[in-house]
C-alpha positions as CSV (number, residue, x, y, z in Angstrom):
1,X,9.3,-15.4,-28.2
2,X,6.6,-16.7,-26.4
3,X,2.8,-15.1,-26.3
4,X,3.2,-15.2,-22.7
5,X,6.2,-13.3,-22.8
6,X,5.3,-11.0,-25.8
7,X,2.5,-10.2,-23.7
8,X,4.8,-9.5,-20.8
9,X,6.7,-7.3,-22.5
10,X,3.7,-5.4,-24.1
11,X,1.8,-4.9,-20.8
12,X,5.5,-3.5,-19.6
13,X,5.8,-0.5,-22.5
14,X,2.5,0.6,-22.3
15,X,2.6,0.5,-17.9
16,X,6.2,2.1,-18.2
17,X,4.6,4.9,-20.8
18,X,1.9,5.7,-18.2
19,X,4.2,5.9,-14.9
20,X,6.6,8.2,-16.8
21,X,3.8,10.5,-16.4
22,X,3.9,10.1,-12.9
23,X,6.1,13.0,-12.8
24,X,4.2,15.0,-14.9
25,X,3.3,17.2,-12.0
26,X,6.9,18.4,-11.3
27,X,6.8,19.9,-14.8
28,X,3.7,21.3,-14.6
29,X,4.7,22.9,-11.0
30,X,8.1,24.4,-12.1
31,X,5.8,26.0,-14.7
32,X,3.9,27.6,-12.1
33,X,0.6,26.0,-12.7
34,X,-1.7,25.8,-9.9
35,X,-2.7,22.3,-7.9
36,X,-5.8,22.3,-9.5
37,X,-4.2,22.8,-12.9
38,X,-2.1,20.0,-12.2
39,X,-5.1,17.8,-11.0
40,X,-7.1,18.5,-14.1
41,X,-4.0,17.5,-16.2
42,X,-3.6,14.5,-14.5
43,X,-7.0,13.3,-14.6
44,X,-7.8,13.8,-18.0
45,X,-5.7,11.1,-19.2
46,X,-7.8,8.5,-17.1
47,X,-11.1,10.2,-18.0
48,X,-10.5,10.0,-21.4
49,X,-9.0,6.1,-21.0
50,X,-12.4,5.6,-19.4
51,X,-14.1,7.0,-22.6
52,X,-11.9,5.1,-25.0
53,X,-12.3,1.5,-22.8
54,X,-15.4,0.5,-24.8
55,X,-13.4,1.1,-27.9
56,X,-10.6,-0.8,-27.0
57,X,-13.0,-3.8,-26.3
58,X,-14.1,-3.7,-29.4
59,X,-10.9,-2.8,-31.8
60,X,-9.7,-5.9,-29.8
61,X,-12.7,-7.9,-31.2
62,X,-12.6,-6.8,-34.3
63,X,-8.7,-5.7,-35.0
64,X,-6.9,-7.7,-32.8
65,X,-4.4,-7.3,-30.2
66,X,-1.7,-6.2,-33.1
67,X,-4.1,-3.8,-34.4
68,X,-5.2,-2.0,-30.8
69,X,-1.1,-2.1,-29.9
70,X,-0.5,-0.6,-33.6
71,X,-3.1,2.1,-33.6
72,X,-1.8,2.6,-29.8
73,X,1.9,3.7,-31.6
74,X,0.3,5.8,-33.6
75,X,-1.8,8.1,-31.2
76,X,1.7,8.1,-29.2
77,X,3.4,10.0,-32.2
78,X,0.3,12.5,-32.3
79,X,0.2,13.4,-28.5
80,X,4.1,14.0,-28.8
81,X,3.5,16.2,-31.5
82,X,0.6,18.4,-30.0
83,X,2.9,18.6,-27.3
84,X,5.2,20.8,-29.3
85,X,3.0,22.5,-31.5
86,X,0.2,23.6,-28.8
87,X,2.1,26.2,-26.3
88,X,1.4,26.3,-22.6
89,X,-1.0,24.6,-20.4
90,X,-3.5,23.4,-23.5
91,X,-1.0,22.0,-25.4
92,X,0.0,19.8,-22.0
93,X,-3.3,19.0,-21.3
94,X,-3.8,18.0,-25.1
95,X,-0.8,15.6,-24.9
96,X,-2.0,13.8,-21.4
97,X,-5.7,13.8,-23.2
98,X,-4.4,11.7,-26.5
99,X,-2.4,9.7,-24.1
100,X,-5.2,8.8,-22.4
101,X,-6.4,7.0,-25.1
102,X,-2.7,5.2,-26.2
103,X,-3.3,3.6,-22.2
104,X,-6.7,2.4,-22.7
105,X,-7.4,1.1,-25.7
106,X,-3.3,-0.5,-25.3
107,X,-4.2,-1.9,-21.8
108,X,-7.5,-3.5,-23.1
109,X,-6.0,-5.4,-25.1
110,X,-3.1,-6.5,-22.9
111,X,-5.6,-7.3,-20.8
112,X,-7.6,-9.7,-23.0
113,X,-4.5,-11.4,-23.8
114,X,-3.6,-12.2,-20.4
115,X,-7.1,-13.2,-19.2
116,X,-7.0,-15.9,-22.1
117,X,-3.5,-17.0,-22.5
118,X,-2.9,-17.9,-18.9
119,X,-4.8,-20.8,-17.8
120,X,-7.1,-21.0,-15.1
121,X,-5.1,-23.8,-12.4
122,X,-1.7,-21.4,-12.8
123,X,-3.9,-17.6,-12.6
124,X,-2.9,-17.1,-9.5
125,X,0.6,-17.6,-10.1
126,X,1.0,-16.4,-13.7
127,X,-0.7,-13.5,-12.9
128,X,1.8,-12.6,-9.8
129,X,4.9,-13.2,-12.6
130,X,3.2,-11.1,-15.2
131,X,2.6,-8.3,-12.0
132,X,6.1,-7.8,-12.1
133,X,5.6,-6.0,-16.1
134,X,3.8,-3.1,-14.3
135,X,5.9,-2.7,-11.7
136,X,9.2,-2.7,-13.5
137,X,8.9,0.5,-14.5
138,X,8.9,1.9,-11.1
139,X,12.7,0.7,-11.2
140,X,13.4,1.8,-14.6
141,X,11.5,4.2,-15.8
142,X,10.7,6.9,-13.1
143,X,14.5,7.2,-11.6
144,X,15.6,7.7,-15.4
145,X,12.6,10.0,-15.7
146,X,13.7,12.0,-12.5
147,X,17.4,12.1,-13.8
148,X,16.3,14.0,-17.0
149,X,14.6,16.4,-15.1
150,X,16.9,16.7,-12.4
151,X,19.4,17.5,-15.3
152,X,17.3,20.0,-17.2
153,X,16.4,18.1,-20.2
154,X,12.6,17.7,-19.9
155,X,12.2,17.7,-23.7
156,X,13.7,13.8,-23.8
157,X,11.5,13.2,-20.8
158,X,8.4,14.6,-22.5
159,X,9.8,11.8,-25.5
160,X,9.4,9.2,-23.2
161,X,5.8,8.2,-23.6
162,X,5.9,7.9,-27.1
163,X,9.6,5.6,-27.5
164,X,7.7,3.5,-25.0
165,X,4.6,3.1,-26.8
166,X,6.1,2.5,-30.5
167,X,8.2,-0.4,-28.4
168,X,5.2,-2.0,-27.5
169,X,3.5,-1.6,-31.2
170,X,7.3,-3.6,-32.0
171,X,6.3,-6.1,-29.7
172,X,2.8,-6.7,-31.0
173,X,4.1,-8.6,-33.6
174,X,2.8,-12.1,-34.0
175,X,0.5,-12.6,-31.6
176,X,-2.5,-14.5,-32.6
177,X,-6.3,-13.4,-33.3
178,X,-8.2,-13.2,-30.0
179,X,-10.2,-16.0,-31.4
180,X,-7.8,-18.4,-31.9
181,X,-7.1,-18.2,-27.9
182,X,-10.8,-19.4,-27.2
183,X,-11.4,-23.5,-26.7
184,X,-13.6,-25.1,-29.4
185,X,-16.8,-24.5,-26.6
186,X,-16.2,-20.9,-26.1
187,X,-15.5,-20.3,-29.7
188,X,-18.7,-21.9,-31.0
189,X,-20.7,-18.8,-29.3
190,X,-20.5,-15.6,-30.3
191,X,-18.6,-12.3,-28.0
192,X,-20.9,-11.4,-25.3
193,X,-22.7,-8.3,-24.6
194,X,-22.4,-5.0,-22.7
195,X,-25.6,-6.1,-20.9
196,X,-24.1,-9.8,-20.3
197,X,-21.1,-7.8,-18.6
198,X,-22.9,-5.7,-16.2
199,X,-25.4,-8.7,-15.1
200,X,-22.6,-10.7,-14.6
201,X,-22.2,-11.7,-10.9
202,X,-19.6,-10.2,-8.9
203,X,-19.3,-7.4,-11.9
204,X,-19.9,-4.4,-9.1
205,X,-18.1,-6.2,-6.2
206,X,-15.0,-6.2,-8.8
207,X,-15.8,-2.7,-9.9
208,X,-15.7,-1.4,-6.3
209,X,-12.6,-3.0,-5.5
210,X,-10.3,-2.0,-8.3
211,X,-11.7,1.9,-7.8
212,X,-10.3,1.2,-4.1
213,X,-7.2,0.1,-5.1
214,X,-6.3,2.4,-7.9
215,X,-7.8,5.6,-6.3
216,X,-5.3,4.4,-3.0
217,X,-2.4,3.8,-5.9
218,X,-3.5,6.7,-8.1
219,X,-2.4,9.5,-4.8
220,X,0.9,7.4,-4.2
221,X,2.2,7.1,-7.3
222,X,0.9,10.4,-8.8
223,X,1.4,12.9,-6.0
224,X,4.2,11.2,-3.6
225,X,6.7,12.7,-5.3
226,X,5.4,16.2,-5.6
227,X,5.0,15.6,-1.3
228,X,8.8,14.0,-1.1
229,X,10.9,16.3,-3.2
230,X,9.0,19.3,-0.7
231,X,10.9,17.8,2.0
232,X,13.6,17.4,0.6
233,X,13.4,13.5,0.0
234,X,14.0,11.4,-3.0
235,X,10.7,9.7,-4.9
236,X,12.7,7.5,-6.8
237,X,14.2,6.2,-3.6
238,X,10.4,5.0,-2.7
239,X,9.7,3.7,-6.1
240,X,12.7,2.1,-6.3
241,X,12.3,0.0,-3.2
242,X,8.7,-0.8,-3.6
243,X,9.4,-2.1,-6.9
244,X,12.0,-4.4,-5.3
245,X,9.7,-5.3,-3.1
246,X,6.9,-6.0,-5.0
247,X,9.5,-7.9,-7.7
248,X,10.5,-10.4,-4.7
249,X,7.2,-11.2,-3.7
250,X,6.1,-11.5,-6.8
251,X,8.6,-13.8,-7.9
252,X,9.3,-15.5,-5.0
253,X,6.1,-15.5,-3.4
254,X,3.3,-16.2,-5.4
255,X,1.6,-19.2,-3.9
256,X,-0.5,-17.0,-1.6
257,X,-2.6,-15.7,-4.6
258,X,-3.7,-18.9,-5.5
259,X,-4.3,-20.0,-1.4
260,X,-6.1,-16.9,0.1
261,X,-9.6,-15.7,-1.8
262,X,-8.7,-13.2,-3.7
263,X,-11.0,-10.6,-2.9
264,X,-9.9,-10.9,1.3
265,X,-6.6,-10.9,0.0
266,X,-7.2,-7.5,-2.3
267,X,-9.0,-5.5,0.7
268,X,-5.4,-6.4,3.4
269,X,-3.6,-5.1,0.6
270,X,-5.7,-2.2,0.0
271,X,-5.2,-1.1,3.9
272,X,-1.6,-2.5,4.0
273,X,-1.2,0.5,1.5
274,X,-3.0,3.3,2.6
275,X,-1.1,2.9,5.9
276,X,2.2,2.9,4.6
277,X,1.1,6.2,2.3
278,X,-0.1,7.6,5.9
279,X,3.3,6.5,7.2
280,X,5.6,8.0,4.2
281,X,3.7,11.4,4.3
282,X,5.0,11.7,7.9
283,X,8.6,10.6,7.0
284,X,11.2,12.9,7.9
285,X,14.1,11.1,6.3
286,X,15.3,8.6,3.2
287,X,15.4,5.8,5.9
288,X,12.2,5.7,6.8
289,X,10.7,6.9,3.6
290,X,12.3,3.5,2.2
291,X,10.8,1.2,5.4
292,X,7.6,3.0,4.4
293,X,8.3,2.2,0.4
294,X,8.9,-2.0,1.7
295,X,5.7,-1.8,3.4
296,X,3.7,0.1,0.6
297,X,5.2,-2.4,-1.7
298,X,3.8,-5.7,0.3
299,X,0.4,-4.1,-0.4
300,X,0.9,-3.6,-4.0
301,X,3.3,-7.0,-4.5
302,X,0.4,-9.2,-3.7
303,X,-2.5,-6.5,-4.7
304,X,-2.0,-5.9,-8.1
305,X,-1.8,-9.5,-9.1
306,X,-5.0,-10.0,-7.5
307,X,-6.6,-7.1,-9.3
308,X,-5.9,-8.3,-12.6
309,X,-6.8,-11.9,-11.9
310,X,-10.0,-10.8,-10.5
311,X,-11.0,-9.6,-13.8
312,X,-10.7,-13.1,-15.3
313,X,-12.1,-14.7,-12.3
314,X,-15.4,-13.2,-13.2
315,X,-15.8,-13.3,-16.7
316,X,-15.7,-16.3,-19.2
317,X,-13.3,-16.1,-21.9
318,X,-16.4,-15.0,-24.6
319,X,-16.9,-12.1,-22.5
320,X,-13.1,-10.9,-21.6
321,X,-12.8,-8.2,-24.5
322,X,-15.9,-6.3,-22.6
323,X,-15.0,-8.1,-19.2
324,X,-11.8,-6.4,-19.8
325,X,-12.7,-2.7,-20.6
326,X,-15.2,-3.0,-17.1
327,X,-12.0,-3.5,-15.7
328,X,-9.8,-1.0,-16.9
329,X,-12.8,1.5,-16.7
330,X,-13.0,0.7,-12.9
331,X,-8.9,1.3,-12.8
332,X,-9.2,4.4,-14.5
333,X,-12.1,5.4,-12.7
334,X,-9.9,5.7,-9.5
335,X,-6.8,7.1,-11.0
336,X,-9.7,10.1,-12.4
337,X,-11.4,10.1,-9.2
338,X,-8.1,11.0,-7.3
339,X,-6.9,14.0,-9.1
340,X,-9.6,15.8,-9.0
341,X,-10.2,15.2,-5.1
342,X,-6.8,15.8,-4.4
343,X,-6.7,19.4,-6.3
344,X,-10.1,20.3,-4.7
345,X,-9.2,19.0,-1.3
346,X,-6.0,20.6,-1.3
347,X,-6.7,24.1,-2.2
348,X,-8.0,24.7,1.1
349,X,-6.5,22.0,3.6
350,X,-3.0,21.5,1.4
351,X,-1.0,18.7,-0.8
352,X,-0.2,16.4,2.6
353,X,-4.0,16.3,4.4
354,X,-5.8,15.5,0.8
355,X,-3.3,12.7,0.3
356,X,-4.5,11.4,4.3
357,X,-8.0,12.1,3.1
358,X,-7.9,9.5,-0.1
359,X,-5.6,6.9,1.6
360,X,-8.6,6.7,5.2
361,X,-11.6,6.5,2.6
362,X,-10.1,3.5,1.7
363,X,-10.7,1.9,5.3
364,X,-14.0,2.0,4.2
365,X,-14.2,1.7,1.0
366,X,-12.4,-1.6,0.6
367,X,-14.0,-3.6,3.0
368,X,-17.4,-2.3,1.7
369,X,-16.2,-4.4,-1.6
370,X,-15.2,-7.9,0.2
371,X,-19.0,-7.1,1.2
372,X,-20.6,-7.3,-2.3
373,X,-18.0,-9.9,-3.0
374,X,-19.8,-12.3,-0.4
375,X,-23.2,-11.0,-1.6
376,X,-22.6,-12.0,-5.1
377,X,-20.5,-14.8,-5.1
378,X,-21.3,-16.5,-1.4
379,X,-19.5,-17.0,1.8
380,X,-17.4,-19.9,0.0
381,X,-16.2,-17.1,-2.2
382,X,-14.2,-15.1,0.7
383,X,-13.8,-18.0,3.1
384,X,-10.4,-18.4,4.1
């Protein structure tokens, strides 16, 4: 197997372990816990991935990408296990805290790889291909997910995250040293700084943009199906056909992330999506849940290519370990960020207008982003 597709198959364990938690919240619920029970519990796991970024950066300098996926299988098998022996809500919020850490010192890595396997001239392209890793799960993983629940065995569907994370730990093996993936240049210099990171240009235009897009894909993926299943209507429907969707552009399609700047083609997306969420919040039956779900997954097909090549795009390969966890960080950051608005927001308005309230700030927030791109970078950066 190819480090390309070793890679591939990593990045799609460790995104398949963290969108099985996507229906975390429907346990929690049948448990009686309050929204802003469940918001804490969901956040957590990207606050502490935020907290463990900087030390994925550096396990993947120092232990490799083996090493961070190994140490990843590990922490799985301990989150699993507080799981059973803590009771209640701690012992759930202890499992989604460890997990935290399994996605981000796993996705820093992953990330590192990808940003120096796949060559500049083919990122845009590449990157669409290796898009479809993180949105496979979505027609795997969830609808399996919703059938163990549905069925009453939410003890395998607690297992989950851990069977996925030991498959990508299986995975890990024989992929070369990070440095071995540098040219004889790059090599020659030592890995870059924190402080070479942040006053890296377009560092805060990228930062702003993937908090856009992940707080917009943090409420969809983490809360739609809490809103659908009130109704009545089937979440895996939706994730099912915006997986599909985002497979067949991303397989079919991928030219466009390679012509259009990427950071004008990351803010449509960005809106693309939060007008579909607006649209599927207002859906009254599976019909036009899934036309919203194709037109959700046109935003995220094309979106969450870009995000990940933007990464690359502004750092050199020296600095891609850090370059990597600012990233991630800014990922997580919206996927904390959402949570915790969404339980505070909806305590007094409800579950439905918080949701409306994170998908319209991103009207703004988004093109405030293409605006620091052009700052940073130049018109020629965002020129069509």
């Amino acid at each position: 197997m190819t480090v390309f597709w070793r890679c591939f198959f990593a990045a799609y364990f460790i995104q398949a372990m963290l969108a099985a938690g996507f229906l975390f919240p429907v346990v929690l619920s049948a448990e009686g816990h309050s929204m802003t029970a469940i918001g804490w519990a969901m956040a957590l796991l990207n606050l502490t991935a935020i907290a463990s970024r900087p030390l994925g950066g550096w396990a993947t300098e120092k232990k490799g990408f083996k090493g961070c996926l190994m140490l990843s299988g590990a922490l799985s098998l301990i989150a699993t296990a507080a799981l059973w022996l803590i009771p209640g809500l701690p012992g759930a919020l202890t499992f989604r805290i460890v997990l935290g850490a399994v996605g981000g010192i796993a996705m820093v890595a992953v990330s590192t790889l990808q940003g120096l396997v796949i060559p500049e001239k083919q990122r845009g392209r590449l990157f669409a291909i290796m898009g479809i890793a993180y949105v496979i799960p979505q027609l795997t993983v969830i609808p399996v997910g919703e059938w163990l629940l549905d069925g009453g065995r939410t003890w395998l569907y607690l297992m989950l995250p851990m069977l996925l994370t030991l498959s990508a730990s299986a995975v890990s093996r024989g992929l070369p040293a990070p440095e071995d993936l540098r040219d004889e240049l790059d090599r020659s210099q030592p890995w870059g700084s924190w402080r070479e990171c942040l006053s890296t240009p377009g560092t805060l235009a990228m930062i702003i943009t993937l908090v856009s897009f992940s707080m917009m894909n943090s409420t969809t993926l983490q809360y739609l199906p809490l809103a659908v299943r009130g109704k009545g209507l089937s979440a895996s429907l939706f994730f099912t056909v915006n997986a599909g969707t985002c497979v067949i552009l991303r397989s079919f399609g991928t030219s466009i992330v390679d012509r259009v700047p990427r950071p004008v083609l990351g803010t449509v997306c960005i809106t693309i999506m939060a007008s579909a969420l607006t649209a599927a919040l207002r859906a009254s039956s599976q019909t036009g849940l899934a036309l919203c779900a194709v037109g959700y997954g046109i935003g995220m097909g094309y979106g969450f290519p870009v995000m990940i090549a933007l990464i690359p795009d502004v750092y050199p390969p020296r600095l891609m370990p850090k370059g990597s966890s600012m990233g991630m960080l800014a990922m997580d950051l919206g996927f904390a960020l959402s949570p915790l608005a969404i339980g505070a927001i909806s305590a007094s308005l409800g579950l439905e207008r918080a949701m409306l309230s994170m998908a319209w700030a991103q009207y703004a927030i988004a093109p405030a982003g293409l605006v620091m791109w052009r700052g940073a970078l130049g018109k020629k950066a965002i020129d069509l």
